[in-house]
C-alpha positions as CSV (number, residue, x, y, z in Angstrom):
1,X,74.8,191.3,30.7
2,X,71.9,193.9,31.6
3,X,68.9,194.0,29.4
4,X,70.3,198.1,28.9
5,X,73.9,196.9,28.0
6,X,73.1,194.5,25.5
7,X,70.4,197.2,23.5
8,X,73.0,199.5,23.9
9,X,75.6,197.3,21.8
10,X,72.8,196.4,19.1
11,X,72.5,200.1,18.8
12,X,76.1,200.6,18.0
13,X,76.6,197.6,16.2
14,X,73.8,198.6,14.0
15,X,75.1,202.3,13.6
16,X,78.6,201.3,12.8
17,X,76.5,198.9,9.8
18,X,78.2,195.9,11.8
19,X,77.5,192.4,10.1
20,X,78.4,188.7,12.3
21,X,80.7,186.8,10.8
22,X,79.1,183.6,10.6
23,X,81.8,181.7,8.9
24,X,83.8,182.5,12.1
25,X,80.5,182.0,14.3
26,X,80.2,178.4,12.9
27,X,83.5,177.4,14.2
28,X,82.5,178.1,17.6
29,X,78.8,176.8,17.2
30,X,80.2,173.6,15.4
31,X,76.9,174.9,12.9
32,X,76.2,176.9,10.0
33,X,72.4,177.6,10.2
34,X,72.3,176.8,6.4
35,X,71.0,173.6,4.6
36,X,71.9,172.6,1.3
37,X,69.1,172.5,-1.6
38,X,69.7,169.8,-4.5
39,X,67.4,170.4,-7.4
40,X,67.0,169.2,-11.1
41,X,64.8,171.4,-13.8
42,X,64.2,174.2,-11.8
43,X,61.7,175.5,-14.6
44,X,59.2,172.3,-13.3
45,X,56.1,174.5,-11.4
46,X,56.0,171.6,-9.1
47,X,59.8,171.9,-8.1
48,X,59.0,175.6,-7.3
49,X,56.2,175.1,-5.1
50,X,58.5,172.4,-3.3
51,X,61.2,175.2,-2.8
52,X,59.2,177.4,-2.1
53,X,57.5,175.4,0.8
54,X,60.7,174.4,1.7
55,X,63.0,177.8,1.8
56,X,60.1,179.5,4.0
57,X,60.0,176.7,6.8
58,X,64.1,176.9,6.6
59,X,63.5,180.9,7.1
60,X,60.9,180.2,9.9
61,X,63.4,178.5,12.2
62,X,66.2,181.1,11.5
63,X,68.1,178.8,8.5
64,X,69.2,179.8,5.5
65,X,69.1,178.0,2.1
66,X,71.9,176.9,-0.5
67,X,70.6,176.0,-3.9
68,X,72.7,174.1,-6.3
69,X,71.4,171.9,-9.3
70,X,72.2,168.8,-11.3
71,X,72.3,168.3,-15.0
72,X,69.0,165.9,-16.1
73,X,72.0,162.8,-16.9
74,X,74.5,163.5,-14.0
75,X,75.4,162.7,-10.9
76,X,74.8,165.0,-7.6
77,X,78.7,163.0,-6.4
78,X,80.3,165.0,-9.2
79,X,79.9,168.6,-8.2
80,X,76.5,169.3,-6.1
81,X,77.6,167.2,-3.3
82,X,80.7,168.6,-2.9
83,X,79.9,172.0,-3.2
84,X,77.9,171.5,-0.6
85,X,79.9,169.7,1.7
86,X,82.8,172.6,1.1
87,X,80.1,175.2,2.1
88,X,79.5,173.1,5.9
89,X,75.9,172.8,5.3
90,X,74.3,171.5,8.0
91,X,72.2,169.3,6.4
92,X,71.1,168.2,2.5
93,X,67.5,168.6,1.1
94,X,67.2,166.2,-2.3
95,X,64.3,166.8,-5.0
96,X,65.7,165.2,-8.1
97,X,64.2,162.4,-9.2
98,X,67.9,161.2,-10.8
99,X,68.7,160.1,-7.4
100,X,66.7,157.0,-7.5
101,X,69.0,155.6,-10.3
102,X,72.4,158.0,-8.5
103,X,74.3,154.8,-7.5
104,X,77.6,157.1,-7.2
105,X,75.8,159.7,-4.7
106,X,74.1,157.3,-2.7
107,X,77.5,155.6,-1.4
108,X,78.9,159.0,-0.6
109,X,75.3,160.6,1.4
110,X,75.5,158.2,4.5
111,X,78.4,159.4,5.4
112,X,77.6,163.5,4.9
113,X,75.3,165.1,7.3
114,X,71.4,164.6,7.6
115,X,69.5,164.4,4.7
116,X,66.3,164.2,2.8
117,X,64.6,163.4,0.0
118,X,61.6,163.9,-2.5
119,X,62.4,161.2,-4.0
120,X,63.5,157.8,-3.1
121,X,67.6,157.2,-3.3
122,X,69.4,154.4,-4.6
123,X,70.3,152.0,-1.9
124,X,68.0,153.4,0.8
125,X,69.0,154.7,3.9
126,X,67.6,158.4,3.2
127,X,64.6,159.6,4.8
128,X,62.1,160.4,2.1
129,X,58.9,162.9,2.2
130,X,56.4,161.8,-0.4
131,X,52.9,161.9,-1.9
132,X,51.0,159.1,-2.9
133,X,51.2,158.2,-6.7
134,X,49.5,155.1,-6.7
135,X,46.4,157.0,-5.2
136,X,46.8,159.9,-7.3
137,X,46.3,157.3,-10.6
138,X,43.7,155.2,-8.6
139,X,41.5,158.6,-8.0
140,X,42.1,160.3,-11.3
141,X,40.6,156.9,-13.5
142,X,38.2,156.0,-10.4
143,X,36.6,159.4,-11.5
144,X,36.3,159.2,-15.0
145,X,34.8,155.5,-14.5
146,X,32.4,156.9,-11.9
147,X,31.1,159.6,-15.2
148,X,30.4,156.2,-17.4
149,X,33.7,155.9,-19.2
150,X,35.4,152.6,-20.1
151,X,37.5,153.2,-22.8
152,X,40.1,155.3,-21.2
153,X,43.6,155.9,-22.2
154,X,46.6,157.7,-20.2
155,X,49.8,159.3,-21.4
156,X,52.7,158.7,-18.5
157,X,55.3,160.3,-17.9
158,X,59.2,158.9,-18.5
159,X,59.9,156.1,-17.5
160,X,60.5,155.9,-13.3
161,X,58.9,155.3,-10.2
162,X,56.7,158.1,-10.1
163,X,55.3,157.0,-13.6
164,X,54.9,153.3,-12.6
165,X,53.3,154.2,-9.4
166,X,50.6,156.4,-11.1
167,X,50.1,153.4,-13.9
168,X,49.8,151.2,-11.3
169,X,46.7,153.2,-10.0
170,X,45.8,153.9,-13.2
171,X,45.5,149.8,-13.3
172,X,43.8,149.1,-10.0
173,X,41.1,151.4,-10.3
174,X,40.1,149.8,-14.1
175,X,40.7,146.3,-12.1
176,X,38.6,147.4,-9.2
177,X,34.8,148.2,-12.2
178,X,35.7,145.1,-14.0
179,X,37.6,146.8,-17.0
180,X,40.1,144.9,-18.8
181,X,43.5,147.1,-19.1
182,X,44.3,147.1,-22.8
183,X,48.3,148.2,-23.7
184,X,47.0,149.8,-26.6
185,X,45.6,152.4,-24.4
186,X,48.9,153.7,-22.9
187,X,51.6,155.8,-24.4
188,X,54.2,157.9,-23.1
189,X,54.3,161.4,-23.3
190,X,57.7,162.4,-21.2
191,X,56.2,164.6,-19.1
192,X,56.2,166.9,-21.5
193,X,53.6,169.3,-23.7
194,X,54.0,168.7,-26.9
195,X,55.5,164.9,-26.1
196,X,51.8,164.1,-25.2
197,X,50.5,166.1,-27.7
198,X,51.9,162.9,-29.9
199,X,50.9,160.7,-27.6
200,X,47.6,161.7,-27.3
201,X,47.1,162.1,-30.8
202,X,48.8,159.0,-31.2
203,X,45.9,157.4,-29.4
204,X,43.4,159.1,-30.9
205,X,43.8,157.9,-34.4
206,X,44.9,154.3,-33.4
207,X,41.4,153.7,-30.8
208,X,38.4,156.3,-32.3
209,X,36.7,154.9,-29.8
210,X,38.3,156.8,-26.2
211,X,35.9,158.8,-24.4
212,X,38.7,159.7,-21.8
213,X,41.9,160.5,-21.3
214,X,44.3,160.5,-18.0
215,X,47.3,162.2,-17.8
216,X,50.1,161.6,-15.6
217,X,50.6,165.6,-14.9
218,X,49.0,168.7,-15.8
219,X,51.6,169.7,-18.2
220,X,50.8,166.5,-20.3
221,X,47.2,167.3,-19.4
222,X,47.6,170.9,-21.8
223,X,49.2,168.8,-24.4
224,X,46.1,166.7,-24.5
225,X,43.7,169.0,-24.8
226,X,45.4,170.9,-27.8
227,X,45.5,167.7,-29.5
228,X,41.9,167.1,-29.1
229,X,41.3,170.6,-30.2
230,X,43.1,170.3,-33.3
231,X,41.5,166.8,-33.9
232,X,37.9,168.8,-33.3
233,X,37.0,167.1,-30.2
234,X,35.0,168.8,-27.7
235,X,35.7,168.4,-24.2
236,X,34.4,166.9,-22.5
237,X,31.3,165.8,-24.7
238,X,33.6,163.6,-27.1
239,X,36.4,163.2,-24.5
240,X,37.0,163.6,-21.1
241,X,40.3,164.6,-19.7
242,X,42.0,164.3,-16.0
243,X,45.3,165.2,-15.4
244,X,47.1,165.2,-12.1
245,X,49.5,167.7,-9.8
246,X,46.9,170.8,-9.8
247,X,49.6,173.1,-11.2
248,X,48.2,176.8,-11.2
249,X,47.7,176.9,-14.7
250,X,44.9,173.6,-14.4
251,X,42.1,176.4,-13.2
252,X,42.2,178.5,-16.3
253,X,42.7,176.4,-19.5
254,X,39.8,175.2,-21.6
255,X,37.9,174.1,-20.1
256,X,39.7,174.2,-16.4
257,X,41.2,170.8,-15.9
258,X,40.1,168.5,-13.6
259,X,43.0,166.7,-11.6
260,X,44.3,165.4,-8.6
261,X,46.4,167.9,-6.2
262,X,49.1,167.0,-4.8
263,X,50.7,169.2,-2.0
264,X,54.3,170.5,-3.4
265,X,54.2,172.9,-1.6
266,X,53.2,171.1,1.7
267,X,56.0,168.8,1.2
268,X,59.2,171.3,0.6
269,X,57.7,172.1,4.5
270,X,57.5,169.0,6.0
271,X,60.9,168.1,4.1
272,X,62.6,170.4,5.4
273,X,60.8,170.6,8.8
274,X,62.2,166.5,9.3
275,X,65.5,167.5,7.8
276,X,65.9,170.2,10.7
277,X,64.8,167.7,13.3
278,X,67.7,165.2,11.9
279,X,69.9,168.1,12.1
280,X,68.5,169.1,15.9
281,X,68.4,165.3,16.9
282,X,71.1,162.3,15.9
283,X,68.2,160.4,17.4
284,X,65.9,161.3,14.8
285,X,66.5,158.2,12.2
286,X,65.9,158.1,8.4
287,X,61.4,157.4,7.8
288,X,59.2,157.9,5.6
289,X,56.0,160.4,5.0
290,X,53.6,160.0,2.9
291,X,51.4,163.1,2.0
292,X,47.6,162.7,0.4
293,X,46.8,163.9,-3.0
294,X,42.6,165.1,-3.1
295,X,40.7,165.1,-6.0
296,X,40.0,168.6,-7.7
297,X,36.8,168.6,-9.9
298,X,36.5,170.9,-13.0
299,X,34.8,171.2,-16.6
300,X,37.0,168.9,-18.4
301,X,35.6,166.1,-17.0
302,X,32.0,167.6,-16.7
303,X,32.7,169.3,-13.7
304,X,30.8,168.7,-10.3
305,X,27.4,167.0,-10.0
């Protein structure tokens, strides 16, 4: 077909308001040009910036995105899945962290079409796309021992792998200056604000004696400061606070929040960029990425020197 011809028939086609079928096109391509997207709380800022990154990259190379969720306690084999597999995606992007404990999905993924996770997957087998959580703990307590502090608690999040990977930093770097880790010191705060609000407060009133505080996420972070605020502490003169993610909000509370940023964004892209390579290549197997987290200094800790 001439170059001519074939403007000629965009012309018309786009004259008449012609639209492809591309259910009837992926019968003949043996493809859909869509992924599936599997989320949890899609009101987590993280999660957002994941999508985001994600959905743009999928756009970029001419794919389009299906997004379905999953209730906090269920499982993605009951209806996300399925939906998915009834729609012909071409291949499944996973960023809930329910997965890791998702024994019913993780039998059925195998044998669906490529996929990829955020998070690790019951069993193994997945191919994951990942920032460092033990590094993100390590750097967020390395700094407020590097400003003098030695009494430092954290609030975690719930219980998981994320959480124990971030404590485990949190532990290393106290190990690494010679500071005993005291239990007393920890308490959970389930990712949530006011749930470290009561932790930190918690903390406060059973050890006087903290100078810092780490968080286990930005959101906790907030919850932190308001309880040192009610408790009229200054920050970071009578404590210190670090949290960790670098949501947007951590540049404008008060003080801005020192933290440790971690690329969501940066890995919806590179998820999704493997998950089309799977999908391109059977060759391309199931690995792992790992993406580094950077330190972000601001006033709560004392801010640069």
């Amino acid at each position: 077909m001439s170059v001519l011809t074939r403007a000629r028939i965009l012309r018309a086609a786009s004259d008449l308001g012609y639209v492809p079928n591309l259910q009837a096109r992926s019968l003949v391509m043996k493809s859909t040009r869509a992924v599936g997207l599997i989320a949890s709380d899609f009101s987590d800022p993280n999660l957002s910036r994941f999508i985001v990154g994600a959905e743009r990259e999928a756009r970029r190379l001419g794919y389009a995105v299906v997004i379905t969720g999953i209730e906090p306690e269920g499982s993605a084999a009951e209806y996300a899945l399925p939906a998915m597999m009834e729609r012909r995606v071409d291949g499944i992007l996973l960023a809930a962290p329910q997965m890791e404990e998702d024994l019913a999905a993780a039998k059925v993924l195998p044998a669906t079409v490529p996929v990829v996770s955020l998070h690790e997957v019951a069993g193994g087998g997945v191919a994951t796309v990942d920032s460092d959580h033990e590094l993100t703990g390590v750097l967020a307590t390395r700094h407020l021992i590097d400003r003098g502090h030695r009494v430092i608690a954290t609030v975690t999040g719930a219980p998981g792998r994320v959480t124990e990977s971030r404590l485990r930093g949190y532990r290393m770097a106290l190990a690494d200056a010679g500071v005993a880790f005291d239990a007393e010191l920890v308490e959970e705060g389930r990712w949530q604000i006011d749930g470290a609000l009561t932790a930190a407060t918690r903390l406060l009133e059973r050890r006087p004696d903290i100078t810092a505080i780490f968080a286990q996420s930005d959101v906790m972070a907030i919850g932190v400061l308001n309880a040192l605020a009610r408790l009229g502490k200054r920050v970071p003169d009578d404590c210190a606070v670090g949290g960790c993610d670098d949501i947007d909000l951590a540049a404008y509370t008060t003080p801005p929040l020192t933290t440790v940023h971690v690329p969501y964004f940066e890995l919806g892209k590179e998820a999704m960029r493997l998950l089309l390579n799977m999908i391109g290549d059977s060759a391309v197997g199931p690995r792992k990425v790992v993406l580094p987290v950077q330190l972000v200094i601001r006033a709560t800790t004392g801010g640069a020197r």
